[in-house]
Structure formats: C-alpha cells, structure tokens
C-alpha positions as CSV (number, residue, x, y, z in Angstrom):
1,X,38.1,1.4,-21.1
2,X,38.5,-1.5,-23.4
3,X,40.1,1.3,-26.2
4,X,42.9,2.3,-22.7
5,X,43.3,-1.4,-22.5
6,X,44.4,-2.6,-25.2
7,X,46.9,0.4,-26.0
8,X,47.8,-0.2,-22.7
9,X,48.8,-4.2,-24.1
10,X,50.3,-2.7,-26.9
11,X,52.9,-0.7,-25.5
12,X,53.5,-3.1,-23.1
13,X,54.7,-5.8,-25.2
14,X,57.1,-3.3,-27.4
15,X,58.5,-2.2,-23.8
16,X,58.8,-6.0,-23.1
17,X,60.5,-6.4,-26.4
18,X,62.7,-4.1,-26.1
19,X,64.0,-5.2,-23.0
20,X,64.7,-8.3,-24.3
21,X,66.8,-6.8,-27.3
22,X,68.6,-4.9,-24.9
23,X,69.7,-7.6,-22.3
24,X,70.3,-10.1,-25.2
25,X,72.7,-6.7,-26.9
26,X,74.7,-6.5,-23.6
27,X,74.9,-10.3,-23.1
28,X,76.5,-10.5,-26.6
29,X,78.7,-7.6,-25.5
30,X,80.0,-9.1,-22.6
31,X,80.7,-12.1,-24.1
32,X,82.6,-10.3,-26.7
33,X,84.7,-8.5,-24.3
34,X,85.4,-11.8,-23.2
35,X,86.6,-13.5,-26.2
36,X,89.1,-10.1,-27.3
37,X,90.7,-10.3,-23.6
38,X,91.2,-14.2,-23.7
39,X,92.2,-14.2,-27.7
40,X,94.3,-11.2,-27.0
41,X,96.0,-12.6,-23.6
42,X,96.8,-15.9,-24.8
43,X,100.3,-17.0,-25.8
44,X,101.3,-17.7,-29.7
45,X,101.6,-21.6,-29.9
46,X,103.6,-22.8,-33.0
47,X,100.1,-23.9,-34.9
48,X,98.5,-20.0,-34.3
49,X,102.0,-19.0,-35.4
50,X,102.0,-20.6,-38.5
51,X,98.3,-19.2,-39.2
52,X,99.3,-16.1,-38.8
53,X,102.3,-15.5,-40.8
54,X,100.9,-15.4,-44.0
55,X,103.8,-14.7,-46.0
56,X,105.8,-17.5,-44.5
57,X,108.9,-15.4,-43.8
58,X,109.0,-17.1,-40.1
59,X,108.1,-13.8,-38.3
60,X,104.6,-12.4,-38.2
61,X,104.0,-8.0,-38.9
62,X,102.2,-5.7,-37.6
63,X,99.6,-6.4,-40.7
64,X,99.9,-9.9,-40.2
65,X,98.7,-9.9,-36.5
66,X,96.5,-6.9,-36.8
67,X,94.5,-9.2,-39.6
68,X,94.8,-12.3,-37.8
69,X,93.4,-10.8,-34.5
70,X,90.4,-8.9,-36.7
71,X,89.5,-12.3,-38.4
72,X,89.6,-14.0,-35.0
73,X,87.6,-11.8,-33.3
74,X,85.0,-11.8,-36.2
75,X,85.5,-7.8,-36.7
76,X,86.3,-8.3,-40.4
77,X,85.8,-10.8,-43.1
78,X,88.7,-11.8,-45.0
79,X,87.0,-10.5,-48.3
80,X,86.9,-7.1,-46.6
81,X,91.0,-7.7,-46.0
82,X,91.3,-8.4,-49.5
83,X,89.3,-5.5,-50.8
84,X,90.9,-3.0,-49.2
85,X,94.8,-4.5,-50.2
86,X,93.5,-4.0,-53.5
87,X,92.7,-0.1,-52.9
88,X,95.6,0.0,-51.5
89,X,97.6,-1.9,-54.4
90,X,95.8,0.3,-57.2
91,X,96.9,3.6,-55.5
92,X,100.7,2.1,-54.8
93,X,102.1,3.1,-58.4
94,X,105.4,2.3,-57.8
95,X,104.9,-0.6,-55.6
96,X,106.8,0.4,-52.8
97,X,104.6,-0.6,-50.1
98,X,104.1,2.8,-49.5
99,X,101.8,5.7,-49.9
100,X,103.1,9.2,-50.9
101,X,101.3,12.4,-51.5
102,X,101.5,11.8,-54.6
103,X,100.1,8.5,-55.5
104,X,97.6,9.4,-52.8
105,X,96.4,13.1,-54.7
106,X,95.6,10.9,-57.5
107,X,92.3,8.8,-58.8
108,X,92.7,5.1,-57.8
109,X,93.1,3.3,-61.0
C-alpha cells in the first residue's frame, strides 16, 4: 500500500507540474497576443517614426517596419537581423539589392 502510495504522490506532483507549465504557457500567450494587436494597432508618432527609419530617407520600407515590428515584439534579436543581411550581402554579387538565379545557384562567399 505504502509502494501504491507513494507512486501515487509521484505522479501526482508531475500532473500538478505540468499544469502549472501549461497555464503559465497560455498566460504568456495571451499576453503576447496582446502586445502584437496593441503594437500593431497603434498609430506611428513622430519619435517611433524616427526609430524606425533606419536609413534616414524620411519614409520607412517594408524591411524597415517588418524589423522594427519583429524587434518590438521580441520575435528577433537585432544580431539575428544583422546575420542574416550579411547572408544576404555575401550572395548579392553585384549589389543590386537583389537576388537572381544566379547569384542564388552559387556558394555564399
């Protein structure tokens, strides 16, 4: 009985903890949600404006607020942003912004 017991206790507690990591998962997810829909909703004041246009042309991209929204909403550090514009850099031979077939068919460099 004692043996029953304290299995019993044992799988108990990992059900219990569990439960917890599941509720505190689905908290975090809601609040998530949250955040996206409020950063997402909100208007561009003149400050968040000048954040995001990183090029300082006085208009912000696509790429510019696509990365600004991903580095908001903690989806991507801004090491991973600069990692990947260097892929992208070593396979753009003729720096055209661009990716052909051809710059694309061979070994980044």
């Amino acid at each position: 009985m004692r043996v029953f017991a304290s299995v019993w206790m044992i799988l108990i507690t990992i059900a219990l903890g569990k439960l917890v990591g599941d509720w505190t998962s689905a908290i975090a997810t809601i609040s998530q949600r949250r955040t996206a829909r409020r950063l997402l909703s909100q208007s561009i004041t003149a400050d968040l404006f000048r954040d995001i246009d990183v090029n300082k042309d006085n208009s912000i991209d696509r790429y510019e607020f696509l990365c600004a929204m991903l580095l908001r909403l903690d989806k991507v550090e801004q090491a991973d942003i600069d990692q990947i514009s260097k892929a992208f850099d070593a396979r753009d031979k003729d720096h055209d912004g661009k990716l052909d077939m051809h710059e694309t068919s061979k070994p980044a460099t």
